[in-house]
C-alpha positions in Angstrom: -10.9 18.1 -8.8 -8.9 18.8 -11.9 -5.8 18.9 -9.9 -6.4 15.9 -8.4 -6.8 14.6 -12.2 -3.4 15.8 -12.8 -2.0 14.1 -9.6 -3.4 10.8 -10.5 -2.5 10.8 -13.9 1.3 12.2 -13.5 1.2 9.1 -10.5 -0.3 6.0 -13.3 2.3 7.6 -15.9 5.7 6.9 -13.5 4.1 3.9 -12.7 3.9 2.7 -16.5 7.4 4.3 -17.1 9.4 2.3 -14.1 7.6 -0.8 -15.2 8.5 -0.2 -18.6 12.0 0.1 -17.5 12.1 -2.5 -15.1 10.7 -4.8 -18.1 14.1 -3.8 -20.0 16.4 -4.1 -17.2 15.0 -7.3 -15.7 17.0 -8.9 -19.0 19.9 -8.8 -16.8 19.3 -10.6 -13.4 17.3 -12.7 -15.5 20.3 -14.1 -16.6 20.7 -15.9 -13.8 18.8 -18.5 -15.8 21.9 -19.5 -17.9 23.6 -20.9 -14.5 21.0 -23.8 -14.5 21.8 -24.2 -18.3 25.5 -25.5 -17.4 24.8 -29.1 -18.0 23.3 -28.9 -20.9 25.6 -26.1 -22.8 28.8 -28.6 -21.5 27.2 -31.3 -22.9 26.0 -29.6 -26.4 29.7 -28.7 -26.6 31.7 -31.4 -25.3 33.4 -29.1 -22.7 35.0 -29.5 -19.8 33.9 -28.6 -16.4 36.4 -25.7 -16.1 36.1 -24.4 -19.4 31.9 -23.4 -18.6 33.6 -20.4 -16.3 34.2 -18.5 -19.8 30.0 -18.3 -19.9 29.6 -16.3 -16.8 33.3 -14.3 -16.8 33.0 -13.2 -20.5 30.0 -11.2 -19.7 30.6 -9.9 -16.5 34.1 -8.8 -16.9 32.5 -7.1 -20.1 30.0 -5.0 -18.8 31.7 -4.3 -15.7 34.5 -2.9 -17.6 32.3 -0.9 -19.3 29.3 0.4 -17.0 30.8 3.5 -15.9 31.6 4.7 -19.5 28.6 4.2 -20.7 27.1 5.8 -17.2 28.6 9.0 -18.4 27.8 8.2 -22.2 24.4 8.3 -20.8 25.0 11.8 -19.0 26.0 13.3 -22.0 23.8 12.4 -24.7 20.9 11.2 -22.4 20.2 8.5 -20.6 16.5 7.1 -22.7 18.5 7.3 -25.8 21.7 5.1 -24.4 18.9 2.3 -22.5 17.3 1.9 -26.4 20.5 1.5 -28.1 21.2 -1.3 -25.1 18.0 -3.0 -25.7 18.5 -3.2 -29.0 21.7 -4.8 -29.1 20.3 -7.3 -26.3 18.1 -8.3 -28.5 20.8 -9.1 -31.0 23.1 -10.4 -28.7 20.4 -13.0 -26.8 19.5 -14.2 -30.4 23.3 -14.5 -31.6 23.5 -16.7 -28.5 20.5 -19.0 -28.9 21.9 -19.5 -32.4 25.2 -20.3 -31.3 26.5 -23.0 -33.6 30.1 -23.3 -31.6 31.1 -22.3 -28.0 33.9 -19.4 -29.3 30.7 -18.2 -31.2 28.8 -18.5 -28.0 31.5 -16.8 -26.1 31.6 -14.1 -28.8 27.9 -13.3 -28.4 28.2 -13.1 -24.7 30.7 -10.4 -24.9 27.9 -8.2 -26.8 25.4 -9.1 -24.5 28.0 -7.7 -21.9 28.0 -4.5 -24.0 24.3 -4.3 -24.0 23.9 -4.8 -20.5 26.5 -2.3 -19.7 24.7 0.3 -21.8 21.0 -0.7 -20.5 22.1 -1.5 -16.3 24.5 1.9 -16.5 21.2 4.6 -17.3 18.3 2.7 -15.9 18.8 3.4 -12.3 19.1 7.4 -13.4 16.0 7.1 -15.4 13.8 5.9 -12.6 15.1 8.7 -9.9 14.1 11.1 -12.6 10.6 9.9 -12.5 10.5 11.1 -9.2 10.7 14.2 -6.9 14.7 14.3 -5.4 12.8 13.8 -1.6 11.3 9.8 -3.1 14.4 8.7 -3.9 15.1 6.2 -1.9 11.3 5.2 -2.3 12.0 5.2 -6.5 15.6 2.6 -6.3 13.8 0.4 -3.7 10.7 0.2 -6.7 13.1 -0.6 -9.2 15.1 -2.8 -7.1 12.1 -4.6 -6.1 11.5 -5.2 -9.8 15.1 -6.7 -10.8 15.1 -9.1 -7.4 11.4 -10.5 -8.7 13.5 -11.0 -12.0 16.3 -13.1 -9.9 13.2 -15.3 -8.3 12.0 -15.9 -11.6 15.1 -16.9 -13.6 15.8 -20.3 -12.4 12.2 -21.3 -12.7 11.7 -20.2 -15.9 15.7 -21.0 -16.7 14.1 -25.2 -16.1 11.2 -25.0 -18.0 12.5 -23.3 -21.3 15.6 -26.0 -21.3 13.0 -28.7 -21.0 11.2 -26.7 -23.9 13.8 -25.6 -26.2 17.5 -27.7 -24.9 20.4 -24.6 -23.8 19.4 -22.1 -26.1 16.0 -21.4 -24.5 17.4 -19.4 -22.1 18.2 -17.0 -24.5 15.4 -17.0 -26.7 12.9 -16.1 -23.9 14.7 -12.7 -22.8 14.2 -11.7 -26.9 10.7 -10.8 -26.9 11.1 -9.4 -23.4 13.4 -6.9 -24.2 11.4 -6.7 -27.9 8.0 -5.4 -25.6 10.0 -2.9 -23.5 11.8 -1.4 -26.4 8.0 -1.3 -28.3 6.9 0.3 -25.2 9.5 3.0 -24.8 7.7 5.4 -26.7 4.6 5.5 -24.1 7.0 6.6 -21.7 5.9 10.3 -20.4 7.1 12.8 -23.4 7.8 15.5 -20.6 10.1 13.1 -18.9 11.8 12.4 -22.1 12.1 16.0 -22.8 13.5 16.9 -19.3 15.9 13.9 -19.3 17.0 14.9 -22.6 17.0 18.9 -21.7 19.5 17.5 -18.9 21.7 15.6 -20.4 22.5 18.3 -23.3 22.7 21.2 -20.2 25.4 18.8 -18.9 27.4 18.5 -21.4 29.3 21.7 -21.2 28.9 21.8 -17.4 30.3 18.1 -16.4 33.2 17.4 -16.1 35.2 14.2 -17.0 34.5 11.0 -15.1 37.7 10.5 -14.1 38.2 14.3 -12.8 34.3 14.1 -11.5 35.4 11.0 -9.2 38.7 12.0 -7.9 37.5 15.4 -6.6 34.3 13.7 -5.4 36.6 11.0 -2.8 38.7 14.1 -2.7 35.7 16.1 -1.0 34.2 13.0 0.8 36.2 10.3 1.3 32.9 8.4 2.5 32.1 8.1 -0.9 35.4 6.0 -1.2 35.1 4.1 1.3 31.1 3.1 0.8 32.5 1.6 -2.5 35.2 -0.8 -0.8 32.5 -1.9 1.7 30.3 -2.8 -1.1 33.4 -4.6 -3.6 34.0 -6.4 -0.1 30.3 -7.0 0.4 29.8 -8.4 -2.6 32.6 -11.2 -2.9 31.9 -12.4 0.5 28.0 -12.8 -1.0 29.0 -14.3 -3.8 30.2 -17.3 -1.9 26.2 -18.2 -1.6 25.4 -18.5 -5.5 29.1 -20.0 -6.0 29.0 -23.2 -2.9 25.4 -23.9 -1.6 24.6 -25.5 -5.0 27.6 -27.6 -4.2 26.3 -28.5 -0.8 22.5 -29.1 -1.6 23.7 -31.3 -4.6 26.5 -33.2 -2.7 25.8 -33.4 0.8 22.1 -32.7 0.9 21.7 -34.9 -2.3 18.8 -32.8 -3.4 17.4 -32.6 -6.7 17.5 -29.1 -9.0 13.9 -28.4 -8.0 14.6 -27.9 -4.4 18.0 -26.2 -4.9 16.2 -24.5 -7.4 13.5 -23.4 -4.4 16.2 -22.3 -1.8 18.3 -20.3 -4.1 14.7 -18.6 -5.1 14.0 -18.1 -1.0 17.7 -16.2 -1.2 15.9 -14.0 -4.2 12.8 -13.3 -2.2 15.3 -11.7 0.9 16.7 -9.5 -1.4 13.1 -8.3 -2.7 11.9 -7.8 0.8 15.1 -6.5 1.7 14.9 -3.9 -0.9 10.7 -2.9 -0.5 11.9 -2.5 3.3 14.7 0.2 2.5 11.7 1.9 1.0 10.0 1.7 4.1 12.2 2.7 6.4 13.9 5.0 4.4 12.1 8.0 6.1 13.3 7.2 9.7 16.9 6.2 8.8 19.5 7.6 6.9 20.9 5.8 3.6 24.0 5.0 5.9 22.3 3.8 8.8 20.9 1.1 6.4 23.4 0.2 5.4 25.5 -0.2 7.9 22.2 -2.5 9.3 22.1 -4.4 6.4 25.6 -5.1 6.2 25.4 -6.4 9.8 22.3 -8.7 8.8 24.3 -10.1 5.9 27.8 -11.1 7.9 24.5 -13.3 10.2 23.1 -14.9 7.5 26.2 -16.1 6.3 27.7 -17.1 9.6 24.2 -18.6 10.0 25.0 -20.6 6.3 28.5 -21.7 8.1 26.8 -23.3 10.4 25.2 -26.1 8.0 26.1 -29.8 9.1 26.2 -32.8 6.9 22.8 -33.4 8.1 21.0 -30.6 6.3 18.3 -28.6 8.9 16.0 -27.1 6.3 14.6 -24.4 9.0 18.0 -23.1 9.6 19.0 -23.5 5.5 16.0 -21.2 4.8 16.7 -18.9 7.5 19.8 -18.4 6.8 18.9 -17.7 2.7 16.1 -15.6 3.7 18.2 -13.4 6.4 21.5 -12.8 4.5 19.2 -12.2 1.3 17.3 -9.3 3.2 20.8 -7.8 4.0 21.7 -7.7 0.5 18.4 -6.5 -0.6 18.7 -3.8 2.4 22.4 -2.7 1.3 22.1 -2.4 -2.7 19.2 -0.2 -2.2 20.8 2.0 0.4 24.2 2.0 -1.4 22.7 3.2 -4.7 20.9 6.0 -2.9 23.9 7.2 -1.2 26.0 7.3 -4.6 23.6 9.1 -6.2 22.8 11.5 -3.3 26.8 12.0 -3.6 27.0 12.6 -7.3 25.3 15.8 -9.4 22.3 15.0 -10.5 24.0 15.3 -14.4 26.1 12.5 -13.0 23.2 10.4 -12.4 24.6 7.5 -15.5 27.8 7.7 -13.4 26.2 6.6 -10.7 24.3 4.0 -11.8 27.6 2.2 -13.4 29.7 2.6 -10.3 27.0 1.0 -8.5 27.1 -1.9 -11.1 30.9 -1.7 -11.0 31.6 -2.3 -7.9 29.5 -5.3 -7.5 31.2 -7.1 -10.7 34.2 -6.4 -9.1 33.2 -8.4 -6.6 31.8 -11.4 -8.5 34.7 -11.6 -9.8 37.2 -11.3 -7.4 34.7 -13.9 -5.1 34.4 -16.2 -7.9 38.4 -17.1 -7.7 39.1 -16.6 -4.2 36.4 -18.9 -2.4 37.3 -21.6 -4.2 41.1 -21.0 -3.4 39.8 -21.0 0.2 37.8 -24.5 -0.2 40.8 -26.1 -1.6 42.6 -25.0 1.6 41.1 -27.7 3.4 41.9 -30.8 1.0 44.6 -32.2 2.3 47.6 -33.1 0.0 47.3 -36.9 1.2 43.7 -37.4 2.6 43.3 -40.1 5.3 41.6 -43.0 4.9 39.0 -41.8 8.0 38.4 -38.4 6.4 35.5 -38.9 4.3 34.6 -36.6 1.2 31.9 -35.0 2.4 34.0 -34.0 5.7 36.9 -32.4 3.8 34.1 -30.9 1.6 32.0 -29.3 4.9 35.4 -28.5 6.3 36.3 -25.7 3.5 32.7 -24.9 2.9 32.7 -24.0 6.9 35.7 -22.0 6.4 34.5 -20.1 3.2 31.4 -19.1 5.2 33.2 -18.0 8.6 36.1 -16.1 6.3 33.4 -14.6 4.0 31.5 -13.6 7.1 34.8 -12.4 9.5 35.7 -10.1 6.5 32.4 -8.3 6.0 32.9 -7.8 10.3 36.2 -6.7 9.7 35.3 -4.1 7.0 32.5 -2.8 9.2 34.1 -2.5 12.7 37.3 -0.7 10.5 35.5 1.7 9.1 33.6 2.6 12.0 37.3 3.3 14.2 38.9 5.0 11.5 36.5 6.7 9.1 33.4 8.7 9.3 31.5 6.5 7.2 28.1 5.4 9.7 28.4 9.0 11.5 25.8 11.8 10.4 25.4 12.6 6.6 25.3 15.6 4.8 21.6 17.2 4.0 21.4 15.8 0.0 21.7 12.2 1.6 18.5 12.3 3.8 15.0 11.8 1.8 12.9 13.6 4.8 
């Protein structure tokens, strides 16, 4: 009886911790809230179209810059104390942006958000694996995964209805008490986990070595771990060409309204959260590479399934296709974080969780410039008079889809002829 006592009261305790961390990380895929903000913070401006990229590419670039340093920041002088000191500048940063008098300013203020999401995205993952045995895992990241794709669901609804509240700045303002509660609730986080987390961290300093050195031997020793990284960089920018175009299509060619883009970019949100509750799942049958090799697979169909959109929009095949390459994604991140930390020592846990982060800036970034090099492809330097807009438009927005899709095939069918990437893993990577 009393050890059951114990059990259930250890169990309720990780379960207030990862929410409690979840609460402080969702800050960042709630960002996604600022994309539906464009209008507005070009109008409140006077800016043009081209000049809103700064918004998105100031913050990214910044924390993707600086993820894996503050990863092993995290490692060193512990991984609770690095998530505060991100939630507190968050909370700074989101207000400096709300308050925003000029877009430089606003520009400036995104840059330190970058550095507090880089500080708060690099040691959360390693704070939820510690919550858990090393054999739940894969069941802990698909939890906290879970939580940051509900986040991504809920961004551009809430993103409409505080810029009908409060104009631009709202969806800022509304992230400020959120990260306020989970850095008020930090405290109630178990004080034994503290103490081991910080007992770790300390023991590591004078038995880690650098990043750099810690990475280099690690591809050195496993050039798996290499190559999972390139699939994901190259899994990521061909994704990226779903947040970056269907807006474009719904808006031009579907002439919808923001509600109902607003409702299939949110059915794209709710793959990636059953995607990553099903890693979970199945997690104790297959093998992290297995996965993701799956889930990679499901993504390249859900994207040749978007290319096959007409100017005559099918909403059974738009959904199916959002819902399909969104479980993929959901699927692969989980997977791919477990494997990085299952190839990392556990004292290189912060490491982990910024290359993780890294890799998928890279990219967003890198997708962000190419796919719209690859629509303009198709305009033709004189268009004739029988090609129509919208046909030049679905003719690169075809292409984009069937490239982004052929080089996430590519990647796969490479790595399975010339690497040992999807053949048996070591021990540390299976969660039996």
């Amino acid at each position: 009886m009393i050890q059951n006592t114990f059990l259930l009261r250890h169990v309720l305790l990780n379960i207030i911790a990862l929410v409690i961390i979840g609460l402080g990380a969702s800050i960042a895929p709630l960002d996604f809230s600022v994309n539906v903000a464009f209008p507005a913070i070009s109008e409140a401006f006077s800016l043009p179209t081209k000049s809103i990229l700064w918004i998105p590419f100031s913050y990214v670039l910044t924390y993707g810059v600086l993820v894996i340093g503050f990863g092993a920041l995290g490692d060193r002088l512990g991984h609770l104390r690095v998530f505060r000191a991100g939630l507190i500048l968050a909370i700074i940063a989101l207000s400096l942006c709300a308050l925003a008098p000029s877009y430089p300013w606003l520009i400036a203020a995104r840059v330190l958000q970058g550095i507090a999401m880089a500080l708060t995205l690099s040691c959360a993952p390693a704070i939820v694996t510690f919550l858990y045995d090393e054999t739940q895992r894969t069941r802990a990241l698909s939890l906290y995964g879970s939580m940051t794709a509900i986040a991504s669901v809920a961004a551009p609804l809430i993103g409409g209805v505080m810029i009908a509240w409060m104009d631009w700045p709202g969806v800022y303002w509304f992230r400020v008490p959120i990260a306020i509660i989970a850095l008020a609730l930090l405290p109630l986080l178990n004080q034994q986990l503290t103490a081991n987390l910080r007992h770790r961290s300390v023991a590591a300093v004078q038995t880690k070595p650098s990043t750099l050195r810690l990475l280099f031997h690690t591809c050195h020793q496993d050039q798996r771990f290499l190559w999972i990284n390139i699939v994901s960089a190259v899994l990521q920018l061909s994704t990226f060409s779903v947040p970056l175009l269907v807006p474009y299509y719904l808006s031009t060619i579907a002439a919808w309204p923001s509600q109902q883009i607003g409702i299939v970019l949110g059915s794209w949100a709710i793959g990636t959260l059953l995607g990553s509750m099903l890693t979970g799942l199945v997690s104790k049958r297959w093998r992290s590479n297995a996965i993701a090799c799956a889930a990679a697979w499901l993504c390249t169909c859900g994207l040749l399934c978007v290319m096959l959109w007409s100017e005559t929009p099918n909403w059974s095949l738009i959904f199916f296709s959002m819902l399909l390459h969104g479980l993929g994604l959901g699927m692969f991140q989980v997977a791919y974080a477990d494997w990085i930390v299952a190839s990392l020592p556990r004292q290189a846990r912060g490491v982990a969780g910024g290359i993780t982060v890294f890799t998928r800036t890279v990219g967003v970034v890198s997708g962000a410039m190419f796919w719209l090099w690859v629509l303009q492809l198709a305009e033709p330097s004189s268009t004739p008079e029988a090609l129509l807009p919208k046909q030049i438009f679905m003719s690169g927005f075809q292409n984009v889809f069937l490239c982004a899709a052929g080089l996430i095939a590519i990647c796969l069918v490479l790595t399975a002829l010339f690497t040992k990437l999807w053949r048996d893993l070591p021990q540390e990577h299976r969660n039996n």
